[in-house]
Z-matrix of the N, CA and C atoms (Angstrom, degrees):
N
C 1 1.450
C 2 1.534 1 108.91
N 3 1.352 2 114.18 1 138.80
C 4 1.774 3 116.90 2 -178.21
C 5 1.472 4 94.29 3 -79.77
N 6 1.517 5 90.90 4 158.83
C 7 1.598 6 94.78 5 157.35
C 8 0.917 7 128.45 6 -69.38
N 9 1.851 8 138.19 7 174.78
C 10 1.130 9 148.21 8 -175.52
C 11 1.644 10 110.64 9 -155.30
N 12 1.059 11 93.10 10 127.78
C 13 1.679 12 107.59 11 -173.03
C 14 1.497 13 122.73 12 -109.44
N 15 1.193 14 128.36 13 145.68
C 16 1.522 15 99.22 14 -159.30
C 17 2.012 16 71.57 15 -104.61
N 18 1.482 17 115.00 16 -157.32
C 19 1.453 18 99.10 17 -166.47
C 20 1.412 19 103.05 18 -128.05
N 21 1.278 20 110.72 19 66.60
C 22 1.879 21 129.69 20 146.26
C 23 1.774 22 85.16 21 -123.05
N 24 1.336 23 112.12 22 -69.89
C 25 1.693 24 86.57 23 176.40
C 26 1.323 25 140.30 24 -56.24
N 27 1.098 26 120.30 25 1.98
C 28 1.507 27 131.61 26 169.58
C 29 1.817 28 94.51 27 -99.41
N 30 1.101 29 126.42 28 -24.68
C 31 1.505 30 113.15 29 -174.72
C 32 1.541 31 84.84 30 -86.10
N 33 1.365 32 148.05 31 -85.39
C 34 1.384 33 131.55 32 163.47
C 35 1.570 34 123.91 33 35.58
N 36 1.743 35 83.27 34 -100.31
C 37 1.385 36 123.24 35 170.14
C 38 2.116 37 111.47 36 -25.80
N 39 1.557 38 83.88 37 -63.74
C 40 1.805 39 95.39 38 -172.09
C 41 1.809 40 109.81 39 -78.58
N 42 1.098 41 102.28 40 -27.20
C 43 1.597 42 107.26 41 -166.47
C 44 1.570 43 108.98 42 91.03
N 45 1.149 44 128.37 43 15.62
C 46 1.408 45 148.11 44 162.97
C 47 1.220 46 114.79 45 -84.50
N 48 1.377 47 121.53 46 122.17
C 49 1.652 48 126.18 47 166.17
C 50 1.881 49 102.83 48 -76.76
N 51 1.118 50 87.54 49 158.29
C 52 1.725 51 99.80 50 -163.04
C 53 1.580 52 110.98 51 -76.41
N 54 1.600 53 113.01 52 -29.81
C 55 1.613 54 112.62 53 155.26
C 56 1.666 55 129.21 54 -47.01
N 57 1.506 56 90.95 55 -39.28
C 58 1.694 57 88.70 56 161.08
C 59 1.352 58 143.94 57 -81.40
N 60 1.364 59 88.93 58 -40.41
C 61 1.752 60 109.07 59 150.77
C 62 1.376 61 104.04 60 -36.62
N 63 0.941 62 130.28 61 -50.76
C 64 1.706 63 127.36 62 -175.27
C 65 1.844 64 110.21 63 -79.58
N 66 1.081 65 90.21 64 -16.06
C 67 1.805 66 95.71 65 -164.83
C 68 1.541 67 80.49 66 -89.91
N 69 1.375 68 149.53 67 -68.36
C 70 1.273 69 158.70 68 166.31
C 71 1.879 70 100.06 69 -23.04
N 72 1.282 71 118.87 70 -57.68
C 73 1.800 72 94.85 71 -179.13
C 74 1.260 73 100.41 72 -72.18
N 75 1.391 74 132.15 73 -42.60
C 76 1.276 75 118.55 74 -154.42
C 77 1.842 76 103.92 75 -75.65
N 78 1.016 77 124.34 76 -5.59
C 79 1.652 78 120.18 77 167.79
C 80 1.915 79 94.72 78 -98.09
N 81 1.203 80 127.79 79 -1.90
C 82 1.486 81 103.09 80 -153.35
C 83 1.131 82 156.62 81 69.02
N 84 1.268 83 89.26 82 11.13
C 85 2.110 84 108.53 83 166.58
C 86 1.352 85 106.52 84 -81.10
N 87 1.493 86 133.37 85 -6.91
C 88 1.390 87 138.36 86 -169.89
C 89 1.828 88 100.50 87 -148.99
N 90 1.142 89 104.78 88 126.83
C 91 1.592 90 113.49 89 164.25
C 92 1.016 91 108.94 90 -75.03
N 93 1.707 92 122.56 91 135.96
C 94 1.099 93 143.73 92 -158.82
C 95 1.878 94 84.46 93 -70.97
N 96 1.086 95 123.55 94 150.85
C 97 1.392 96 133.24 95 177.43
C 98 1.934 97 102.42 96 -91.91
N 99 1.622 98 94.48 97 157.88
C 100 1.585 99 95.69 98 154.57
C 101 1.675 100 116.36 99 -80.23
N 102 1.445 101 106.79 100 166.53
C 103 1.347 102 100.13 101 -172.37
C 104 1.831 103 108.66 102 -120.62
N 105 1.124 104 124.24 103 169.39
C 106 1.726 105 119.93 104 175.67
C 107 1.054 106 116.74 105 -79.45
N 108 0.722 107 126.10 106 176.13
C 109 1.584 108 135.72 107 -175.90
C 110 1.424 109 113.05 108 -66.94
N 111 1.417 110 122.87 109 -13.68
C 112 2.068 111 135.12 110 174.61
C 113 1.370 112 103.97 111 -100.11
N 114 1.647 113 102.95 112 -2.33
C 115 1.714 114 108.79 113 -176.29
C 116 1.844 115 124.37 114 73.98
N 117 1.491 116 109.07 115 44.07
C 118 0.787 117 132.72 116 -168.50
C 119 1.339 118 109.55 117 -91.05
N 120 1.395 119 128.31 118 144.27
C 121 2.385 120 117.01 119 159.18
C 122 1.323 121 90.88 120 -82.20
N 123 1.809 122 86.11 121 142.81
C 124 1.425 123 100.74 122 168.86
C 125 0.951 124 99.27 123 -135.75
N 126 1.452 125 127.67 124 108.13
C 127 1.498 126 135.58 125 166.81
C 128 1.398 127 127.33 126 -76.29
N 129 1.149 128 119.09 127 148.43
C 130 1.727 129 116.57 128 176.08
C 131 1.665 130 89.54 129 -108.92
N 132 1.850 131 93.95 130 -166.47
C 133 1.355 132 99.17 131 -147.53
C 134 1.825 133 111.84 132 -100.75
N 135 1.984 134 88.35 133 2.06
C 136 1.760 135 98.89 134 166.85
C 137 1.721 136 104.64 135 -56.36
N 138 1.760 137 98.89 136 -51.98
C 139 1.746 138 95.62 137 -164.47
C 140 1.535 139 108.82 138 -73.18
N 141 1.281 140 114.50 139 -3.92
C 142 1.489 141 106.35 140 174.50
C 143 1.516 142 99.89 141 -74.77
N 144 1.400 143 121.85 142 -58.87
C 145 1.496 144 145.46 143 -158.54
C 146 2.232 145 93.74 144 -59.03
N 147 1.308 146 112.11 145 -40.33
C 148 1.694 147 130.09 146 -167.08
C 149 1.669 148 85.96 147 -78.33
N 150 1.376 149 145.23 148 -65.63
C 151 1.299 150 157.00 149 148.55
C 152 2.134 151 104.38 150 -3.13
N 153 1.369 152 82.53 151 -51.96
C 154 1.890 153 76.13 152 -166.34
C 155 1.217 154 93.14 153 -70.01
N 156 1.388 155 123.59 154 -56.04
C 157 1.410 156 135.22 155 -168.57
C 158 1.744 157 111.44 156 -37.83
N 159 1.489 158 107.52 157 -54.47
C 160 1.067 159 125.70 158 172.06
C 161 1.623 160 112.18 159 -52.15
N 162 0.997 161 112.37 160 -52.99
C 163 1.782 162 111.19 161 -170.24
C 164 1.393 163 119.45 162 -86.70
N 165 1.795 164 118.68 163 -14.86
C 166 1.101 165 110.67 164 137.90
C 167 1.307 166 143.62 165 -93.04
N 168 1.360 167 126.65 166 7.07
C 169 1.540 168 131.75 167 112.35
C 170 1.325 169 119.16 168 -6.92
N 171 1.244 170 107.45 169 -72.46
C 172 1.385 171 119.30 170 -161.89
C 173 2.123 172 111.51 171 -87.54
N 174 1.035 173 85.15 172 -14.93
C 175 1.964 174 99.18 173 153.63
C 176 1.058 175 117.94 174 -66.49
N 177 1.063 176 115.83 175 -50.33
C 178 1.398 177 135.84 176 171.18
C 179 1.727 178 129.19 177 -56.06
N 180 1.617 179 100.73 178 -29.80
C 181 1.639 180 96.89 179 -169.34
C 182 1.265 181 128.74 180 127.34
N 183 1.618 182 95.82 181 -30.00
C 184 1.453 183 104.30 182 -171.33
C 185 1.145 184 110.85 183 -78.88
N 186 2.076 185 107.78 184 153.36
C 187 1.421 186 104.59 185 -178.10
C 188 1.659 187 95.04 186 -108.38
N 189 1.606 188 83.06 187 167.10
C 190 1.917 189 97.61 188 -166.41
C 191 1.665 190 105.26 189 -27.93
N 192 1.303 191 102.58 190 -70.30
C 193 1.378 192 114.26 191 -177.25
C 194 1.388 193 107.38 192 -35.94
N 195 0.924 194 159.11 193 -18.31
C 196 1.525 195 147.63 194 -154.14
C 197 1.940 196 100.88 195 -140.77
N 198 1.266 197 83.38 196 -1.53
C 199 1.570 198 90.38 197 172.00
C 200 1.919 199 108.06 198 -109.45
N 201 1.004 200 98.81 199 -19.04
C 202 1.896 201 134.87 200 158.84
C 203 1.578 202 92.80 201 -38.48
N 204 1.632 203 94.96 202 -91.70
C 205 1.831 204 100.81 203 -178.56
C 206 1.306 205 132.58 204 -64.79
N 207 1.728 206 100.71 205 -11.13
C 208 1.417 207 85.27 206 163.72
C 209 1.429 208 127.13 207 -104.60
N 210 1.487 209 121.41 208 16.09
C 211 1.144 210 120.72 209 156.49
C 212 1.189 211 121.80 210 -90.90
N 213 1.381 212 112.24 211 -9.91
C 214 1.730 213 128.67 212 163.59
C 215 1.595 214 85.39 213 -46.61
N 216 1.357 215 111.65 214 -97.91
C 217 1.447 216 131.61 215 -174.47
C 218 1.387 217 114.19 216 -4.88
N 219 1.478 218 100.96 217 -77.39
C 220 1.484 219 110.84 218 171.51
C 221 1.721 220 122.10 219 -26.24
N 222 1.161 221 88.34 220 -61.17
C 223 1.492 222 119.15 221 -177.39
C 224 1.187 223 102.32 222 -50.40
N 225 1.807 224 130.20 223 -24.59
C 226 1.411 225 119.29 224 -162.78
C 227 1.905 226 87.86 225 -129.97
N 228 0.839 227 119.88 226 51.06
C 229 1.708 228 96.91 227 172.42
C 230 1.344 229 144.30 228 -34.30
N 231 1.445 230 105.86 229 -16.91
C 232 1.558 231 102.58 230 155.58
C 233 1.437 232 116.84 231 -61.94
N 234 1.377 233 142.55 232 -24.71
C 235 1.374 234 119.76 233 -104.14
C 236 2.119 235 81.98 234 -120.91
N 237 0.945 236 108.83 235 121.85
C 238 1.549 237 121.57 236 -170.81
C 239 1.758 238 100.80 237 -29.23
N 240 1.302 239 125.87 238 138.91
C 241 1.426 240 130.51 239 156.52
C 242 1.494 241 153.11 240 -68.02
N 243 1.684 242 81.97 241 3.29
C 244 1.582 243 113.28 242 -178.50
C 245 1.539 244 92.61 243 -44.46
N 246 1.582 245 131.04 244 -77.26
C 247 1.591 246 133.13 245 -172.52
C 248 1.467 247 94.87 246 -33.74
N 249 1.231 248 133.35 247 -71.54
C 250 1.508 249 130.06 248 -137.89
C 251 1.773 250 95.38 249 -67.50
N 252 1.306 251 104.67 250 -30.75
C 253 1.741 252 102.12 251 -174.16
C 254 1.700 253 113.62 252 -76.06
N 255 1.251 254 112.70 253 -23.03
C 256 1.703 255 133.82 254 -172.32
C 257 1.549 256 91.16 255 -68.99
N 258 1.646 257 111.53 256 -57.14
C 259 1.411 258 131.84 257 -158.83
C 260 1.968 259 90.30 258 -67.04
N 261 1.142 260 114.07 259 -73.59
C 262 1.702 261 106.87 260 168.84
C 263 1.252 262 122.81 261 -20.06
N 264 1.707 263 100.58 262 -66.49
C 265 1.570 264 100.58 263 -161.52
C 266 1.989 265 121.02 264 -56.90
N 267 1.857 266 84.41 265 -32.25
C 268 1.505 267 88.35 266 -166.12
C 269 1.920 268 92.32 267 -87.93
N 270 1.208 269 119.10 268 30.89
C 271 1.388 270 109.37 269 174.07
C 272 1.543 271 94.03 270 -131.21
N 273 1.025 272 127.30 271 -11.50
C 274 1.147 273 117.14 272 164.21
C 275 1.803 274 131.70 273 -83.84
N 276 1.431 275 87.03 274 -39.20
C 277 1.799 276 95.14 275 156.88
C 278 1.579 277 102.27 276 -45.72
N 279 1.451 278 112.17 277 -77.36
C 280 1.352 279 106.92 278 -165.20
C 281 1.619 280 129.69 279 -41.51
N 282 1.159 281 112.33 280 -26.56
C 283 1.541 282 141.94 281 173.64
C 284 2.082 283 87.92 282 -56.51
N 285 1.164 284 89.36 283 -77.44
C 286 2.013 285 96.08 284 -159.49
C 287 1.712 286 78.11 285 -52.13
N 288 1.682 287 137.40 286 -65.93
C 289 1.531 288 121.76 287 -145.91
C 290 1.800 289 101.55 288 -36.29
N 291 1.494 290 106.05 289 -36.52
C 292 1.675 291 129.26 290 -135.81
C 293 1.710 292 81.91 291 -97.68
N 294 1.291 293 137.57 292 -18.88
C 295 1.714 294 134.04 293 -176.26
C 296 1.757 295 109.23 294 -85.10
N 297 1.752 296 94.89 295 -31.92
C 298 1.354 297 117.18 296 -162.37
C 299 1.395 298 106.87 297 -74.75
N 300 1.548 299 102.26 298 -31.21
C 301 1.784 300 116.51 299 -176.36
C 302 1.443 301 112.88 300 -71.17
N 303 1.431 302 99.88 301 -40.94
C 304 1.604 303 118.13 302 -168.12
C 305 1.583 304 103.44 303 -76.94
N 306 1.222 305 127.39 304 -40.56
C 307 1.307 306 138.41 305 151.32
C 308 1.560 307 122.66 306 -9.40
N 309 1.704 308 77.45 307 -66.40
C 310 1.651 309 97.86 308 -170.88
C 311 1.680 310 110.60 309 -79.65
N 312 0.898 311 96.18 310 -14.04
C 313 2.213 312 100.29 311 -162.62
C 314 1.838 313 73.78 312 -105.67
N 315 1.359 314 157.45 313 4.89
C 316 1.222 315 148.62 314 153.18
C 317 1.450 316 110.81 315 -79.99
N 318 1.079 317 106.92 316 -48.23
C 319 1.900 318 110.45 317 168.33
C 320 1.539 319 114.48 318 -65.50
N 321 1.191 320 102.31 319 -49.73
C 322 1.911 321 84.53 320 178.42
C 323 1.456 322 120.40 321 -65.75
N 324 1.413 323 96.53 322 -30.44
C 325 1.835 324 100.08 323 170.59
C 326 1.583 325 122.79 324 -67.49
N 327 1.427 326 109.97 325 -34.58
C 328 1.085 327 100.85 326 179.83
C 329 1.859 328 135.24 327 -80.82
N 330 1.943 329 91.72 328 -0.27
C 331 1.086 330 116.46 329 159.76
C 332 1.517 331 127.03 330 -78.69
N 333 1.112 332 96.90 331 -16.29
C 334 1.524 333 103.30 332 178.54
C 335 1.680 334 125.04 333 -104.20
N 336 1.334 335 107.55 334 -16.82
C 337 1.507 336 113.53 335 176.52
C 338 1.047 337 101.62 336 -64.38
N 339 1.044 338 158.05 337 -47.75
C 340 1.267 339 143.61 338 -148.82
C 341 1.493 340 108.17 339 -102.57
N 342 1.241 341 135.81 340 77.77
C 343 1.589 342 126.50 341 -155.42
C 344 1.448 343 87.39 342 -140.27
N 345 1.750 344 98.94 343 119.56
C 346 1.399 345 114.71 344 174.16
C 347 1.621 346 116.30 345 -88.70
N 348 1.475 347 126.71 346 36.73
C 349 1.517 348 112.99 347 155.51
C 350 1.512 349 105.47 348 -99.32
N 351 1.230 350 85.52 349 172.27
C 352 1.946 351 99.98 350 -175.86
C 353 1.071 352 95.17 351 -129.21
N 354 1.376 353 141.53 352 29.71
C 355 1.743 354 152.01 353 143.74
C 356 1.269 355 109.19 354 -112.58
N 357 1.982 356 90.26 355 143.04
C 358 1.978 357 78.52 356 -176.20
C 359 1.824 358 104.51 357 -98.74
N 360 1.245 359 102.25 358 22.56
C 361 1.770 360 114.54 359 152.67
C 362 1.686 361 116.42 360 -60.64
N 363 1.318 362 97.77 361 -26.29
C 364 1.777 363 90.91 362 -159.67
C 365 1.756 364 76.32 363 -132.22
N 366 0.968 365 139.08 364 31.90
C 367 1.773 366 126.09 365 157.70
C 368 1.353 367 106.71 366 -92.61
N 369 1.506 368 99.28 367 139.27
C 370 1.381 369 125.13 368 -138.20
C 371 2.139 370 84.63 369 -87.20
N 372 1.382 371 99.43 370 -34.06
C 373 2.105 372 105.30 371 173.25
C 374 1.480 373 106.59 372 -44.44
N 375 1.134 374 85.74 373 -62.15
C 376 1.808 375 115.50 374 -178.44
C 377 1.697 376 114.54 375 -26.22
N 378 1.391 377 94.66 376 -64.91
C 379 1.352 378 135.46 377 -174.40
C 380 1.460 379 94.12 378 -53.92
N 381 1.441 380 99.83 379 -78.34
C 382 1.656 381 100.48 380 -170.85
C 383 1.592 382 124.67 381 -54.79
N 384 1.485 383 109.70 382 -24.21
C 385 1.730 384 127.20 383 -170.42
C 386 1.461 385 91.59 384 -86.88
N 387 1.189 386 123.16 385 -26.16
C 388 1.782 387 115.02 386 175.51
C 389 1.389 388 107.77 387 -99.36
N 390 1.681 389 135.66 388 -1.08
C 391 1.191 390 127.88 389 -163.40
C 392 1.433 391 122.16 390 40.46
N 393 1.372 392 106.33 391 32.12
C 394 1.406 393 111.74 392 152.52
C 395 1.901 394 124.35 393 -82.34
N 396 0.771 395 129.20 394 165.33
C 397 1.759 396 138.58 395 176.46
C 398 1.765 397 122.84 396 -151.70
N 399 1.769 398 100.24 397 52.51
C 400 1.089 399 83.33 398 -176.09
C 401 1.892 400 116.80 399 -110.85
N 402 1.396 401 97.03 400 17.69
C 403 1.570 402 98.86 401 141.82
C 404 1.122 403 133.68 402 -156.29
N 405 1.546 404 131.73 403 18.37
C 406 1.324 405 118.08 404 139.13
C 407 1.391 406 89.19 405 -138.83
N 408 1.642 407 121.87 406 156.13
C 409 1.570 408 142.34 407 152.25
C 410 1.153 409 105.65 408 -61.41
N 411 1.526 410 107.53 409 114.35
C 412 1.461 411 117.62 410 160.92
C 413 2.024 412 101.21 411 -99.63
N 414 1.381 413 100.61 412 166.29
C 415 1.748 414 108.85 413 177.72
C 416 1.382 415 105.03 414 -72.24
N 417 1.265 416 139.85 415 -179.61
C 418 1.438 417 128.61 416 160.64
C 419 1.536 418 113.44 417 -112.82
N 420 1.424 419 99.10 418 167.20
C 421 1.524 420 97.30 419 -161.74
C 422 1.840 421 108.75 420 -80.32
């Protein structure tokens, strides 16, 4: 007999809190489970195992939808990997656009921590959050 988890031990089990577990059937990233006889979920150890899959997905970046097709995929192991590599590549661009930003909003900040007025007329935050420059040039974002 498999195990069966009711779903705090399947949130446990997966590293999933059980609100999501619920947020996950009700979009369809998780099949609604059978229930006990007090009307309980009783999960086996696919939806624990579908759960990890899912939440490192979501470690990763991915949104539901693209975590959608790749449990399609999964789900079909024959079925060529061309999608799952398309689904990477264009999530990995987005990753570097999103490194490149953070990059840049690290340089203007690190121009600004160090700001010797003691008025927040002449703070250099100030300055930059109003797109003012009236004592030092910062780059723009």
């Amino acid at each position: 007999m498999s195990a069966e988890f009711t779903i705090g031990e399947l949130g446990r089990a997966s590293g999933v809190n059980p609100e999501t577990i619920r947020y996950y059937e009700r979009t369809g990233l998780l099949a609604a489970p059978p229930r006990s006889q007090s009307g309980y979920r009783r999960y086996d150890a696919d939806a624990a195992k579908r759960l990890r899959f899912i939440r490192r997905g979501r470690e990763l970046g991915f949104a539901i939808e693209e975590i959608k097709t790749l449990l399609q995929l999964a789900d079909h192991p024959e079925a060529p990997c061309r999608e799952a590599d398309s689904l990477a590549r264009a999530h990995l661009a987005e990753v570097e656009a999103r490194i490149a930003d953070l990059c840049a909003m690290r340089e203007v900040l690190s121009q600004i921590v160090e700001c010797q007025s003691h008025t927040a007329e002449h703070c250099r935050l100030i300055e930059t959050l109003d797109q003012r420059s009236c004592c030092s040039p910062l780059p723009p974002l």
